[in-house]
N, C-alpha and C positions, 0 to 999 in steps of 0.2 A: 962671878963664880958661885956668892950662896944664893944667888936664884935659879940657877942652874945646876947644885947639890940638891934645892930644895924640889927641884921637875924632876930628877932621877929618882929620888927618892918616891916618889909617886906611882912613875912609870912602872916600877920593880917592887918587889917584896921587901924589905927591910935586911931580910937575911941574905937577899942576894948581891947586893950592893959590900955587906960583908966577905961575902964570900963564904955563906954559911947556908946548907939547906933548913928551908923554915921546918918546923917540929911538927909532925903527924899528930892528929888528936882534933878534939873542937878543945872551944877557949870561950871564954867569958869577957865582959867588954873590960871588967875591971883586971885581967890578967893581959887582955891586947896593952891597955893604956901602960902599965907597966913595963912592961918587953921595950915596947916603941919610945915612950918616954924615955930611954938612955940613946935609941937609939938617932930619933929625931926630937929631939925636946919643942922646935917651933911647929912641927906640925901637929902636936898631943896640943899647944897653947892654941894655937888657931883655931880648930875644932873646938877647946873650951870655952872662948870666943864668940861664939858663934852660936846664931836663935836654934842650932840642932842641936846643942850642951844645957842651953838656960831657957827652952824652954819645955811645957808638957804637951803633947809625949814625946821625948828624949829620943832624938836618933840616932845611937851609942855606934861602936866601932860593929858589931854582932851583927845591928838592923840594916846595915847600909853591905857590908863586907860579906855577914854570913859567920858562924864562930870557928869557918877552917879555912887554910890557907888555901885551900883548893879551890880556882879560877874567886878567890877573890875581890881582884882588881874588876875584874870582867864583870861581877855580878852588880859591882858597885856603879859599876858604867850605864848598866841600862837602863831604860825608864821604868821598869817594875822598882826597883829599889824605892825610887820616891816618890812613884802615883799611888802605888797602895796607902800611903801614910796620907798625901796632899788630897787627895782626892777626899776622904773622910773630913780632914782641918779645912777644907775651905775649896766645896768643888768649883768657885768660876776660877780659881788659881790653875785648879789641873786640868780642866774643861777649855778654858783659853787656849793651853798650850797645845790640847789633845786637837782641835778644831783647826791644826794650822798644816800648813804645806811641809812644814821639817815632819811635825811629830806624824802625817799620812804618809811619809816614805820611810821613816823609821820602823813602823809598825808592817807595812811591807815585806820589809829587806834585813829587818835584825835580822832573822835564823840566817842570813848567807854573812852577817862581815864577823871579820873579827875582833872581839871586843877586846882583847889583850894588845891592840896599839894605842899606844898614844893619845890622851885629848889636848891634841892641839893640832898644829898646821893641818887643818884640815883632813886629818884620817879617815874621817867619816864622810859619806856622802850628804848627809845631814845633820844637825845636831840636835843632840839629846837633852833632856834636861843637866843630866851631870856635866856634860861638852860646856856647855854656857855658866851653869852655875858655880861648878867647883872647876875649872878650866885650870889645868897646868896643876890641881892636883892641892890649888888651894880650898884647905878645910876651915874658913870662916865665909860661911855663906853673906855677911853682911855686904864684902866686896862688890855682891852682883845686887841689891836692891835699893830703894829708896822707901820710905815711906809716904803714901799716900794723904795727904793732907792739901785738900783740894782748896779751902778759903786762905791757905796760908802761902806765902811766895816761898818758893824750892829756896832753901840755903845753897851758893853753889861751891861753896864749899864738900857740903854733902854730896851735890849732884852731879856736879863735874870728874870727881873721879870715875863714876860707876859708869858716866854718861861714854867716857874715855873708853875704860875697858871692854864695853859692849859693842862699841866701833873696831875696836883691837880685832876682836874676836869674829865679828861677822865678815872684816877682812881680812882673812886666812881661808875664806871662799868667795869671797864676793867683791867688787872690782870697788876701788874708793871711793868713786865717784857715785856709785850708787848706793852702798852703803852711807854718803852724806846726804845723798835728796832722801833716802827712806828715812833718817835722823831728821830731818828737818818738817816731812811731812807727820810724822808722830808730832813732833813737838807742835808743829800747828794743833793736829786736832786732839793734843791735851789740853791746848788752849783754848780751844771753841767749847769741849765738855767744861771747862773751869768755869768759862763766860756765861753757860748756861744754869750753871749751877747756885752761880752767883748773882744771876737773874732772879731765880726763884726764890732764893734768900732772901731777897727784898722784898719779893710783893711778900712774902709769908712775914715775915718783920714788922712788915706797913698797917696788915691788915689781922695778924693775929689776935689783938687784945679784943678788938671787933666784933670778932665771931664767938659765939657757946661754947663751950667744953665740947658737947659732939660734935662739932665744923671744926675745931680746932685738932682733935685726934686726926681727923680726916685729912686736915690740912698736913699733920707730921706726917704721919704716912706717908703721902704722895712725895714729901721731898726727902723722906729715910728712904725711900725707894729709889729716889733718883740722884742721889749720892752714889748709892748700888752700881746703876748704870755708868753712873762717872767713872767708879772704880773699873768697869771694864772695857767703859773706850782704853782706860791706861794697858790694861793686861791685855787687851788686843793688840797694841802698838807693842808691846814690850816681847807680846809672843809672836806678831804677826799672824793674829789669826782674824782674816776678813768679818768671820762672823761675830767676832765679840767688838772690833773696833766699830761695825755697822749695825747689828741684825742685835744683839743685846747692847749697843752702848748708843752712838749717835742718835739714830731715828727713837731706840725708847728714851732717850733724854726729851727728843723734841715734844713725843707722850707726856710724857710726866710734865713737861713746863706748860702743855699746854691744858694739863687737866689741874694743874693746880689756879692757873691762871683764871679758868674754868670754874672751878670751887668756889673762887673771890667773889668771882662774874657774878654768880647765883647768890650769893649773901648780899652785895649788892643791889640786884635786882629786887630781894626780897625786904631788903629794908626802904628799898626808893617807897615801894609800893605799899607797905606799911606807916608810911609817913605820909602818900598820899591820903591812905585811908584816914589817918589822924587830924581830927578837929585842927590842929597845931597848924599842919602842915611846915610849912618853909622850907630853906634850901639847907644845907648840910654838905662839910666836905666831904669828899671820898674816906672812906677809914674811918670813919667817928660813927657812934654808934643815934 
């Protein structure tokens, strides 16, 4: 029953649920949190909670909602609410999800649905950013993510819940059984971008100390960049958007490993043939200067 006080409470206005019309006027975020904190205290916590409360810029009750109660719910539902904001913090976040098969029917067909149902059992013909993120009306965005930390193994502690609800979610449209091969074919190719990533780490490791200060800039570069890439094979699988799990993530990983690979080649070459030139000569191992 308080998880199902807690989806009503979502669904509706806070004063409707009372049995009270909400108050004409705009409102401030510091006057929203006020009102609602008596009247749902876990959902004012959750939102506190949550990287939209703790961090900058702050996406208060006003930014997401609007400061009147009118079509509130609705405005909070669409994807304007948090591409304006996502798009400036971090465009391959909003660009992933902007390049996928949900967010091209979405963009479509909003002006014909109506955004005053439900995010959940599937009300939508596709979902939104809010449908997935804040799903059922939960306001701690933590629920729906992980972080990204590609040399480090997933806690699954951490990752199993999120891993769980994103399943939940995509089956309320989508049949089990394909929602577990499209889970399973993500997780492979996070694993193939980790494998590559992890590749390059080593030649760059092996052969850093090796190389000048300028080969060596050159050399970060190439694997700060393909880190980049790593990050958006994930944001592809997570938003399902073909272009960022292939077209920015996969093939420019395979770029990036082989131009770093590439970099080494040429220090190499250029020191064999400096040592040829050298009175000295002899053999020398790979990586040593």
């Amino acid at each position: 029953m308080r998880g199902f006080r807690y989806l009503v409470v979502f669904l509706l206005p806070a004063f409707a649920v009372a049995g009270e019309n909400p108050p004409a006027g705009k409102f401030t975020h510091a006057e929203c949190v006020s009102c609602h904190a008596s009247r749902d205290a876990q959902l004012i916590a959750a939102w506190r909670t949550s990287s939209h409360a703790r961090t900058a810029p702050r996406a208060d009750c006003v930014a997401c909602h609007g400061a009147t109660h009118v079509d509130s719910l609705a405005s909070s539902r669409r994807d304007g609410a948090c591409a304006g904001c996502h798009e400036k913090l971090n465009r391959a976040v909003a660009h992933s999800y902007a390049t996928s098969k949900h967010a091209t029917i979405v963009k479509l067909e909003e002006h014909e649905w109506d955004w005053s149902r439900p995010l959940a059992r599937g009300n939508y013909r596709a979902p939104g950013c809010a449908y997935c993120h804040l799903h059922a009306g939960e306001h701690d965005t933590r629920l729906s993510v992980t972080t990204w930390r590609p040399f480090q193994p997933e806690e699954p502690s951490a990752r199993e819940p999120v891993a769980t609800r994103w399943q939940a979610i995509c089956g309320e449209c989508h049949a089990p059984r394909y929602v577990a091969e499209q889970a399973g074919v993500g997780e492979r190719m996070v694993g193939i971008a980790r494998m590559k990533l992890r590749e390059a780490r080593a030649v760059v490791a092996r052969y850093r100390e090796a190389l000048s200060a300028e080969d060596r800039r050159g050399l970060d570069g190439l694997f700060n960049g393909m880190q980049s890439h790593g990050r958006n094979v994930r944001l592809g699988v997570g938003h399902q958007s073909p272009d960022y799990q292939w077209w920015h993530g996969q093939p420019a990983l395979d770029g990036d490993l082989l131009r770093v690979k590439g970099a080494v080649a040429g220090h190499e070459r250029r020191r064999l043939a400096d040592r040829a030139r050298s009175p000295a000569g002899g053999n020398v191992e790979p990586g040593q200067p």
